[in-house]
C-alpha positions as CSV (number, residue, x, y, z in Angstrom):
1,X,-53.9,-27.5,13.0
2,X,-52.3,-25.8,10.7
3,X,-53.7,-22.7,8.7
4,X,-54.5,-23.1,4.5
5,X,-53.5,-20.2,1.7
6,X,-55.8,-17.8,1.2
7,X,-56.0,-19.3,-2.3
8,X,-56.2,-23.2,-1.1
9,X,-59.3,-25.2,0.3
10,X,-58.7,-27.8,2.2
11,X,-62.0,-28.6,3.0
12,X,-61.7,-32.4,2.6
13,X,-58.0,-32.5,4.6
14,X,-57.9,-34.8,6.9
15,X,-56.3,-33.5,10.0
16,X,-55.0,-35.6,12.8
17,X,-57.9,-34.6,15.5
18,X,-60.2,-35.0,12.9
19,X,-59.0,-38.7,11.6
20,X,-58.2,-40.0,15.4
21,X,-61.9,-38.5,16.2
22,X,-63.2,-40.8,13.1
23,X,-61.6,-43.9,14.2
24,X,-62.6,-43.7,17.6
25,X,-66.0,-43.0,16.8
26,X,-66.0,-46.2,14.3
27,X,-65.3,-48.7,16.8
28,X,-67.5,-46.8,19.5
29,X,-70.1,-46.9,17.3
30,X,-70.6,-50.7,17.6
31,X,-71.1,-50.8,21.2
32,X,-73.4,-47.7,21.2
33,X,-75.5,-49.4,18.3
34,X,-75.6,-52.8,20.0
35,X,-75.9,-51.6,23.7
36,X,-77.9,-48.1,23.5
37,X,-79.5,-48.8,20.3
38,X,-79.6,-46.8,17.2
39,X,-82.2,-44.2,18.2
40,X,-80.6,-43.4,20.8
41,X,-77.5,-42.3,19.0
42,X,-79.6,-40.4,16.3
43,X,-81.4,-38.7,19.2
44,X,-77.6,-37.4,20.6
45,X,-76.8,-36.2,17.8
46,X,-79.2,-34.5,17.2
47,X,-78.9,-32.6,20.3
48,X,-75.3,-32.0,19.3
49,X,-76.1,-30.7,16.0
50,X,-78.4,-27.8,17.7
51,X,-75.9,-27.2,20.1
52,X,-73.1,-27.2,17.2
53,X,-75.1,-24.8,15.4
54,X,-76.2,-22.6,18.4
55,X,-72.4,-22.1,18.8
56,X,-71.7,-20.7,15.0
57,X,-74.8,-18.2,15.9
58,X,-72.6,-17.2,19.2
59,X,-69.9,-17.1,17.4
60,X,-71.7,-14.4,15.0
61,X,-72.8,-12.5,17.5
62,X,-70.6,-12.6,20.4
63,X,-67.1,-13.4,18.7
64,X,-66.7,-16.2,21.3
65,X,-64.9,-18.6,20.3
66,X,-64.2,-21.2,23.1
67,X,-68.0,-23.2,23.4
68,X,-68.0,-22.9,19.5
69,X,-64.6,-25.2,19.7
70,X,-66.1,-27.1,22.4
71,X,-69.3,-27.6,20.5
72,X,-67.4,-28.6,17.4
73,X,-65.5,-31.9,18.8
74,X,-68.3,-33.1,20.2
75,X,-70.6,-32.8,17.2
76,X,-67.3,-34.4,15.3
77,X,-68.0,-37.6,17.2
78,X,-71.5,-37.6,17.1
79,X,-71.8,-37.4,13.8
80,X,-69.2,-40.5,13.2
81,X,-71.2,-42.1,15.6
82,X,-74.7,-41.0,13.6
83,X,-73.4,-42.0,10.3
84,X,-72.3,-46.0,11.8
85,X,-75.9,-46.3,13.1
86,X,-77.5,-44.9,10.1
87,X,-75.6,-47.4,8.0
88,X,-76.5,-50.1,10.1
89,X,-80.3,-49.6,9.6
90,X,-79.4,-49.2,5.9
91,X,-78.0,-52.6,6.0
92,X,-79.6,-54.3,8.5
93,X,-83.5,-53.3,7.4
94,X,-84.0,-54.0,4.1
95,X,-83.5,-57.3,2.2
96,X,-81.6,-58.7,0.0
97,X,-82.9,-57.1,-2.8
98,X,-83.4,-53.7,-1.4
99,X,-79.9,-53.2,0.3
100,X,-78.4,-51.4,-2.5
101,X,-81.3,-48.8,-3.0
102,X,-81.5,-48.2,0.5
103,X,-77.7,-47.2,0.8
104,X,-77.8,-45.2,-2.3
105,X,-80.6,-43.2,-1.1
106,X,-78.7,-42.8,2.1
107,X,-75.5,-41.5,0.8
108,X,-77.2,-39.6,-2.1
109,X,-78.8,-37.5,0.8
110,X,-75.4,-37.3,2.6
111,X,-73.5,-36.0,-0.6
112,X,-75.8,-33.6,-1.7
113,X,-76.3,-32.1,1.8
114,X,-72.2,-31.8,2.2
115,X,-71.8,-30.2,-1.8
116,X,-74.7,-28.0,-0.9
117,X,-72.9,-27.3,2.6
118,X,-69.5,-26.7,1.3
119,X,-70.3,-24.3,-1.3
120,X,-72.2,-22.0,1.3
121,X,-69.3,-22.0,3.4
122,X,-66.7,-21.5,0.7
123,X,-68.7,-19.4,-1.7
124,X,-66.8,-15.9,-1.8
125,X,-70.3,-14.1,-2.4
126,X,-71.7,-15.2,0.4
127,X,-71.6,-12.1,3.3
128,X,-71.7,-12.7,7.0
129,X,-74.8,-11.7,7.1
130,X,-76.2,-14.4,4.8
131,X,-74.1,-17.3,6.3
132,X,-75.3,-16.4,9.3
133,X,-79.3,-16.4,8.2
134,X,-77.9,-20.1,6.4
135,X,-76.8,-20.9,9.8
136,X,-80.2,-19.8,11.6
137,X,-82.2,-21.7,8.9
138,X,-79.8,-25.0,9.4
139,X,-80.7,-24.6,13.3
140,X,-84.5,-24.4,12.9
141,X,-84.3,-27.7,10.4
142,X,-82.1,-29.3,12.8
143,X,-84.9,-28.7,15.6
144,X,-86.6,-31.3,13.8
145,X,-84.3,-34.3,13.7
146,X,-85.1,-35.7,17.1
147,X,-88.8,-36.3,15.6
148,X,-87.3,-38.3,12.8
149,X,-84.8,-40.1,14.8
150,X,-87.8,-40.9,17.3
151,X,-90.0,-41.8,14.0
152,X,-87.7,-44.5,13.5
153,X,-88.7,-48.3,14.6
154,X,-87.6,-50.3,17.1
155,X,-85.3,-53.3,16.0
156,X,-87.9,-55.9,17.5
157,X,-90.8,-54.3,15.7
158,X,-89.4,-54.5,12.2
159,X,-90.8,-56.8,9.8
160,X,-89.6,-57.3,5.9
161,X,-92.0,-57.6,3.7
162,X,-91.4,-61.0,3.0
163,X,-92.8,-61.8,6.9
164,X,-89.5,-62.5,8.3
165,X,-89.2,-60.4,11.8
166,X,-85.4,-58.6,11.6
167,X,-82.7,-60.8,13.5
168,X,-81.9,-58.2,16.8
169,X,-80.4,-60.0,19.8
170,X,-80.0,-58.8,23.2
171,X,-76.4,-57.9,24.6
172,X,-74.1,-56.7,27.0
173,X,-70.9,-55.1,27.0
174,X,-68.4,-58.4,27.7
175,X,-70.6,-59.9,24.9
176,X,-70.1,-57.2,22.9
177,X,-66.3,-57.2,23.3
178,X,-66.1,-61.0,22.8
179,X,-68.0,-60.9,19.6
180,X,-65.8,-57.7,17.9
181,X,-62.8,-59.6,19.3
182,X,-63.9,-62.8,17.6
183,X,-64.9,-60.7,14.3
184,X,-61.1,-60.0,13.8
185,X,-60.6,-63.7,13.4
186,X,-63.3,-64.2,10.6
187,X,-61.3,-65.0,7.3
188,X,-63.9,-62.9,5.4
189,X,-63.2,-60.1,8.1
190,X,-59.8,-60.4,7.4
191,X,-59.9,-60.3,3.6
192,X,-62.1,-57.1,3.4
193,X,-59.4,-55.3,6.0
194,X,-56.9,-54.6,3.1
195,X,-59.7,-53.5,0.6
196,X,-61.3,-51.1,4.1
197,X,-57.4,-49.5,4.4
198,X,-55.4,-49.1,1.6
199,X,-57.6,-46.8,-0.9
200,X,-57.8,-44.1,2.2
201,X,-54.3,-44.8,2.5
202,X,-53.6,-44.3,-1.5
203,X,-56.3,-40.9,-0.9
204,X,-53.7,-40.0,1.8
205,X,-50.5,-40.5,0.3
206,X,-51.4,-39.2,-2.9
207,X,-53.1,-35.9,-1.3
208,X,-53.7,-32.9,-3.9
209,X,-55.7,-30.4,-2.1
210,X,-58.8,-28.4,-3.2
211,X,-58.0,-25.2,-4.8
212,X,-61.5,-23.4,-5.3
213,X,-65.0,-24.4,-5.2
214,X,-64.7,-26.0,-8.8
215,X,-62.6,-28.8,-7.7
216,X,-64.7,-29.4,-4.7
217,X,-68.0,-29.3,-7.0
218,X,-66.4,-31.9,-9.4
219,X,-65.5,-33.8,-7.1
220,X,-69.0,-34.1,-4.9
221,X,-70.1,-34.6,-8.1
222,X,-68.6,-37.5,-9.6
223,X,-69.8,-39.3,-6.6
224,X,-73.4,-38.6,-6.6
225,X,-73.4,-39.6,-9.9
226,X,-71.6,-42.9,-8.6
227,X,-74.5,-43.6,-6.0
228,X,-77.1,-42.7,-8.5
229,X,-75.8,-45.1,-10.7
230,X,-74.9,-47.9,-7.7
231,X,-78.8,-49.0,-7.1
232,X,-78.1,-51.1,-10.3
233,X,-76.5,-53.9,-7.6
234,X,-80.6,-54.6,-7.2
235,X,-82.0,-54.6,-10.5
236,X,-78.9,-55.6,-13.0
237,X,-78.4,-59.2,-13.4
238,X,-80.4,-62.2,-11.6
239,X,-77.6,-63.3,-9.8
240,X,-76.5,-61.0,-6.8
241,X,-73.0,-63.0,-7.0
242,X,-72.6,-61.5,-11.0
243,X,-74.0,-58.1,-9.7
244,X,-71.2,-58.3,-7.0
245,X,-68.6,-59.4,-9.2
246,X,-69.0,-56.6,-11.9
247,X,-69.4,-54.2,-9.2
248,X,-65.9,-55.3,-8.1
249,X,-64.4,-54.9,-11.5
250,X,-66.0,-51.8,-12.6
251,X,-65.2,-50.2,-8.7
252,X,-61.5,-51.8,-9.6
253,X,-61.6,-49.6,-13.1
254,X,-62.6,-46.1,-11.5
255,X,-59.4,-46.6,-8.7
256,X,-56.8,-47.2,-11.4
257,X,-58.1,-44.0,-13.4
258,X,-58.0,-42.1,-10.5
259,X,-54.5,-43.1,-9.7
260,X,-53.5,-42.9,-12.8
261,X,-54.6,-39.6,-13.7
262,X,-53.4,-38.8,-9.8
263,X,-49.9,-39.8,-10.4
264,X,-49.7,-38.0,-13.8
265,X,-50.5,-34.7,-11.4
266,X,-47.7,-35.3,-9.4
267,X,-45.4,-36.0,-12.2
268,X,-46.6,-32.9,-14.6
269,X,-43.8,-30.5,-15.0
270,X,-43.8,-27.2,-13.3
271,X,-41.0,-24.6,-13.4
272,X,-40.0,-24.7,-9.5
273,X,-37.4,-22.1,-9.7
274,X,-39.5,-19.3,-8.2
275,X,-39.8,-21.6,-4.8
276,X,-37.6,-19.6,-2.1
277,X,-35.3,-22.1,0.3
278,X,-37.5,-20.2,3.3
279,X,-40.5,-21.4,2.0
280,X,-42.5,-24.1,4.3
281,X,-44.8,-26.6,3.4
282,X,-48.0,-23.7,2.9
283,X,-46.2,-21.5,0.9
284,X,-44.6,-24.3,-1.4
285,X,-48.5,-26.0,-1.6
286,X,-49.8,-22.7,-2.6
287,X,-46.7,-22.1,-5.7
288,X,-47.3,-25.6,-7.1
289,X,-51.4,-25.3,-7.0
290,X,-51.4,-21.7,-8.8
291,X,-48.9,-23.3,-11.4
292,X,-51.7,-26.3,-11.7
293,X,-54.8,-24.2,-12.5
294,X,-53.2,-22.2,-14.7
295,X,-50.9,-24.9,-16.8
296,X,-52.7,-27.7,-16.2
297,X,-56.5,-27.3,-15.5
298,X,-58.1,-29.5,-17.4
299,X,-55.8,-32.3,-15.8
300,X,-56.1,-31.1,-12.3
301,X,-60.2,-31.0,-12.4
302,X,-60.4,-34.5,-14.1
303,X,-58.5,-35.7,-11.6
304,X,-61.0,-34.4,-8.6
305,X,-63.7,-36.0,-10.6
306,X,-62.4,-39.3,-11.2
307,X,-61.1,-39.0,-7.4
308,X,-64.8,-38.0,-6.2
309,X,-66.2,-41.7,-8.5
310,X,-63.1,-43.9,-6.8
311,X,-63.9,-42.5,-3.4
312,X,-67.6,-43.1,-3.8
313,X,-67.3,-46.5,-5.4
314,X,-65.0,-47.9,-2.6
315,X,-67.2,-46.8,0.1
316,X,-70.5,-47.8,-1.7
317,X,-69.0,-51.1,-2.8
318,X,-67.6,-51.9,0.5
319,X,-70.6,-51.3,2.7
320,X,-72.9,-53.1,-0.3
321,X,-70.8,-56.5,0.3
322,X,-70.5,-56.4,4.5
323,X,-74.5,-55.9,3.8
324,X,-74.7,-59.5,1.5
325,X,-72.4,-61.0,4.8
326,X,-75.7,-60.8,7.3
327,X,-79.1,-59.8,8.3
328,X,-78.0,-59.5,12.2
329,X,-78.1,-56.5,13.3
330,X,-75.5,-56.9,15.9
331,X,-73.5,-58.3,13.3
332,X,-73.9,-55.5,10.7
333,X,-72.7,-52.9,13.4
334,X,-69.3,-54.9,13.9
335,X,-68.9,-54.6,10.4
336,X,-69.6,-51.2,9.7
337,X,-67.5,-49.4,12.6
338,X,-65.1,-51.2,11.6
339,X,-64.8,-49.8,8.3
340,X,-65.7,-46.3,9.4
341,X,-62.8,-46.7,11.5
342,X,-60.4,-48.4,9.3
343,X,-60.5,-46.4,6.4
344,X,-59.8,-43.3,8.8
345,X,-56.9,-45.1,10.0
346,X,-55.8,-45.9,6.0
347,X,-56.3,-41.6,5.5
348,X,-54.5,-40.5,8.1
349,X,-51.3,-42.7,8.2
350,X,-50.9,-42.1,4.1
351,X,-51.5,-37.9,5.4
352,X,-48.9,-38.4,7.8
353,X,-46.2,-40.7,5.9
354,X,-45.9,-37.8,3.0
355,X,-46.3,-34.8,5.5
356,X,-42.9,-36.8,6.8
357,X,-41.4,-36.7,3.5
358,X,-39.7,-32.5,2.7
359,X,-41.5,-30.6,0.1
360,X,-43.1,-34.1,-1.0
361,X,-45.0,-32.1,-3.3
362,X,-42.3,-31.9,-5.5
363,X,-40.3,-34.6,-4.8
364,X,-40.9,-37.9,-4.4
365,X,-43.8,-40.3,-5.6
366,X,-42.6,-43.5,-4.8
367,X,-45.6,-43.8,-1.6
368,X,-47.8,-43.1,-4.4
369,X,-47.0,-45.8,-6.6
370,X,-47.0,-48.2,-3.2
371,X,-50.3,-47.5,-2.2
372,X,-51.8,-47.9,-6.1
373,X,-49.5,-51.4,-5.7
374,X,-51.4,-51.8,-2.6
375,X,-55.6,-50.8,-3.6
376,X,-54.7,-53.3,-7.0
377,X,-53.7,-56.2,-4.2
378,X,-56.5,-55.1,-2.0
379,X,-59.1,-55.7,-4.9
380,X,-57.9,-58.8,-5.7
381,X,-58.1,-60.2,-1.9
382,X,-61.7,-59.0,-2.4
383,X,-62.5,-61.0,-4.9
384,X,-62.6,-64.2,-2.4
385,X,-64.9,-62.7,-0.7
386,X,-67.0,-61.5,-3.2
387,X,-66.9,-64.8,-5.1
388,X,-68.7,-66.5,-2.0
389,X,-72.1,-64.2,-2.0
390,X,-74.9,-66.3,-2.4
391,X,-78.9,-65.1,-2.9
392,X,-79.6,-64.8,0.9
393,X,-77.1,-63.8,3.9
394,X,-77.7,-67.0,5.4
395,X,-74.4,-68.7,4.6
396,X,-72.0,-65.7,6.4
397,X,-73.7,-66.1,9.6
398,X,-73.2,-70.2,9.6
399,X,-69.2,-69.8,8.6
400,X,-69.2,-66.9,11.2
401,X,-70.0,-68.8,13.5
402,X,-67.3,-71.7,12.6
403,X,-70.6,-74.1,12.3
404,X,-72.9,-76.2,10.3
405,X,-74.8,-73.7,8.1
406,X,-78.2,-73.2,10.3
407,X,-81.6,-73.6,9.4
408,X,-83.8,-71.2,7.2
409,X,-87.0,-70.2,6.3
410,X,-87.4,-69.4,2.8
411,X,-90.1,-66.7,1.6
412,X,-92.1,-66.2,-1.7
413,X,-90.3,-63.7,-2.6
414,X,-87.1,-66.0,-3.0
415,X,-84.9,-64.5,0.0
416,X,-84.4,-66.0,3.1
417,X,-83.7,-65.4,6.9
418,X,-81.7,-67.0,9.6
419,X,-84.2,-68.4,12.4
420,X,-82.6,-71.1,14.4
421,X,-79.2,-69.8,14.6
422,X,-80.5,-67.3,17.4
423,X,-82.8,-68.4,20.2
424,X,-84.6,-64.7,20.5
425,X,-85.8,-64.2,16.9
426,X,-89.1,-63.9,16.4
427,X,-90.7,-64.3,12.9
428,X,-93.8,-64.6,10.6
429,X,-94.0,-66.6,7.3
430,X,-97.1,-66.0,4.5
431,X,-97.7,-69.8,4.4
432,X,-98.0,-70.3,8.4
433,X,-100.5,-67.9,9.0
């Protein structure tokens, strides 16, 4: 791993351990969910979060380095695996009407814990001493988690509040495999795999690094205000197939700005001559970004902030639709680690295909204008699949099942749940009681 400029932040690089860490995680993180359950992920990583920080506190006061390391890769993993089951119950509880909330909340939390996080770390005002009281203070809230995780209910004890019992089926490990096997074969699976891959991949290719805490700040902040904004997919329009398909647009709209405004970066001209032919890759990242801030400013922060809204709209977007696709929650963790997974694999090949590529900071753009070829493409697959959501989730887990659509129950509310299409599932209806 290689080391930054002092004047270059890469906190949102994605290394190779990091990425390959991610994508493992993704597609562990549906047998964990479906096999140990979710609370029992939450739980480890909570333990590795106390030991993760108990290590930074060693690491103050010992200057010992090796369970600190040790400590970080595992608490890498958990919290891959973490964010997949959180999603599921995100997706999975609520819903139809409540799904979008429910995730907004969810990453709202996430975003403004990481901006809050990364300014601490970064901030050049911020002594030892006081990241190491931050730490402390992190540890003691962190003490707290497994009640939360533990606060959580079980699969079969959740009931929506239309009466209808949450579809949970039991599982085992060949099942399991079958099933994310068979996933792969869905035509809806394979129409959301370009849209899961190639924005990561355009994120990768076109990488711009974080020079100070300004850029990073824009950034988190043009996708809170994304996810803020995002709980309209509940309350805007009656149909949830018109909230889906101006979602797509709109989502469509914020990628080309970004890449537009990305590939303008790139292309800005910048007097090169002081770069030395000994230069590496660091020192020539370094020239080019002190030439940025101070030529080109207000370019270079409109592009973290348009990049922050693309990144945040793909992500919302594409775990909003996988949540109109079913109500299982088996189902919802296929779905979801693979995405996690996927759009770490999209990151880290793009990364790696310019990193390839000399001085690709100053040279050539032409991966660039491929991937934005590629997100534009990937949209437009999406559409197919967004053009098929219906009011209730019931018609994804009939066609996923190549068979007849199944039986439902309707509720008062006007949503709907799968009961015959799974022997175990247990419900409750208003009118039947």
């Amino acid at each position: 791993m290689h080391e930054p400029p002092n004047n270059i932040n890469l906190t949102y690089d994605s290394y190779l351990p990091t990425s390959i860490i991610s994508c493992v995680a993704g597609f562990a993180g549906i047998f964990l969910a479906n096999l140990a359950g979710i609370r029992s992920i939450l739980l480890f990583y909570s333990f590795t979060s106390i030991l993760y920080l108990s290590s930074i506190i060693v690491v103050y006061q010992y200057d010992h380095y090796t369970f600190h390391t040790a400590c970080n890769i595992i608490n890498s993993a958990a919290y891959d695996l973490s964010r997949v089951a959180t999603l599921v119950v995100v997706l999975a509880y609520p819903n139809e009407r409540w799904k979008a909330r429910a995730l907004a909340t969810f990453l709202i939390l996430e975003y403004f814990a990481m901006t809050m996080g990364n300014i601490i770390a970064i901030s050049d005002h911020s002594s030892e001493n006081s990241r190491l009281h931050s730490t402390i203070a992190a540890l003691c809230l962190a003490c707290l988690s497994p009640f939360v995780a533990v606060a959580i209910a079980p699969t079969h004890d959740v009931v929506r509040n239309n009466g209808v019992y949450l579809i949970a089926r039991k599982t085992t490990l060949r099942d399991e495999i079958k099933e994310t096997i068979r996933l792969f074969k869905n035509k809806y699976m394979l129409l959301l795999l370009p849209y899961m891959f190639c924005y990561p991949f355009l994120f990768g290719v076109a990488y711009i690094p974080f020079p100070n805490i300004e850029a990073i700040v824009l950034y988190d902040v043009g996708r809170l205000i994304v996810v803020f904004t995002s709980q309209m997919l509940d309350v805007q329009w009656a149909s949830r197939r018109t909230r889906g398909l101006m979602a797509l647009l709109i989502t469509s709209i914020f990628c080309t700005a970004s890449s537009i405004l990305t590939i303008v970066m790139r292309r800005a001209h910048m007097d090169l001559s002081g770069i030395k032919p000994s230069w590496g890759e660091t020192e020539i990242l370094a020239y080019v970004m002190d030439i940025a801030l101070s030529e080109y400013a207000a370019l270079m922060y409109a592009t973290y902030f348009f990049a922050g809204v693309a990144s945040s709209s793909v992500e919302f977007y594409g775990f909003w639709v996988m949540g109109t696709l079913t109500n299982d929650l088996k189902a919802s963790a296929r779905f979801v680690g693979t995405f996690h997974s996927v759009m770490s694999i999209g990151g880290l090949i793009g990364i790696e295909l310019v990193t390839e590529i000399p001085h690709h900071y100053t040279t050539s753009n032409s991966l660039t204008y491929i991937a934005f070829g590629m997100s534009l493409i990937s949209f437009m697959v999406l559409f197919v699949v967004v053009q098929s959501i219906t009011e209730s989730n019931d018609w994804t887990l009939g066609r996923m099942r190549n068979s007849s659509a199944p039986d439902t129950l309707s509720s008062p509310d006007g949503s709907s749940e799968t009961v015959a299409v799974i022997a175990e599932v247990k419900y409750q209806h208003h009118n039947n009681v």
